[in-house]
N, C-alpha and C positions, 0 to 999 in steps of 0.2 A: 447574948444580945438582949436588950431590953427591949422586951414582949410588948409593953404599953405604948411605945413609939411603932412597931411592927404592926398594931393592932386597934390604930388610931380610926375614928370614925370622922369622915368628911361629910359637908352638907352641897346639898348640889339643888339650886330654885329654879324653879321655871314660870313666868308670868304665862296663863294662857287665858282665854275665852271662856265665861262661866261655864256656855257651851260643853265646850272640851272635856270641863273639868267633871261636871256632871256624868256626860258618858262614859269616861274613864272612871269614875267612882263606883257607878252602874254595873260595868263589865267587872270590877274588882270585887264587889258585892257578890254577883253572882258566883264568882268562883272561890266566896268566902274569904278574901282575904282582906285587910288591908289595902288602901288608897299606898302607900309607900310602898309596901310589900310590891304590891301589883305592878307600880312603875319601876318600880328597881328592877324584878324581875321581865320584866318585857324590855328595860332598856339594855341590860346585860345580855337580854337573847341576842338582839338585834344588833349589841355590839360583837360576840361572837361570830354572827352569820357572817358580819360585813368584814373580821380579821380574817376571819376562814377563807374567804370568797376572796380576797387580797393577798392570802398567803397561797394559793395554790395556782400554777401556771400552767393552763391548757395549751396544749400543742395539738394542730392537725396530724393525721399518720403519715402525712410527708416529713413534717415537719420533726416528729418521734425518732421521723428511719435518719434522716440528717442529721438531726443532735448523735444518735448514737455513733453514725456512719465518723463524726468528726471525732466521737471520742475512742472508737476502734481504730482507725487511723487517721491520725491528727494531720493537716496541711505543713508541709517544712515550714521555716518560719523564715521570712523574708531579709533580704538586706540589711533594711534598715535595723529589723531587731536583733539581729544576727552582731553589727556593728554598737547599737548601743547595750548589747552583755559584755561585749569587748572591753568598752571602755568602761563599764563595773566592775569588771572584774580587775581592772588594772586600779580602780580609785582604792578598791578593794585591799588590794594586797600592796600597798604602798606600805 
């Protein structure tokens, strides 16, 4: 695979507040790094947190003993789905 396609660097602008921009230059200073350094690095924390906190599903301890309880033993499966495997299985094997 060509590394220099895999390895492309993007640019990403933000208009803000000289305000902002001050502060954030300030806080970057003091932790000796780079204005860029510093936002990239704070935007990447903050996108992690917010994949993490989106990828993980809390369940109450009701909620835990249920999920399990269905997957120890499952509900029969009703009618309807009972009739449409039927007729899968029949388109199926035509």
């Amino acid at each position: 695979m060509d590394t220099s396609v895999k390895n492309k660097k993007e640019r990403i602008e933000a208009r803000i507040p000289g305000e902002m921009k001050d502060l954030i230059s300030a806080a970057a200073k003091m932790e000796g790094r780079s204005l860029s350094d510093f936002v990239i690095s704070s935007a990447l924390s903050a996108a992690r947190d917010v994949v993490r906190a989106n990828a993980i599903l809390e369940l109450s301890t009701r909620d835990q003993m249920l999920f399990a309880q269905s997957l120890i033993t499952p509900p029969a499966p009703q009618a309807a789905l009972v009739k449409a495997a039927g007729r899968f299985i029949e388109r199926k094997n035509r």
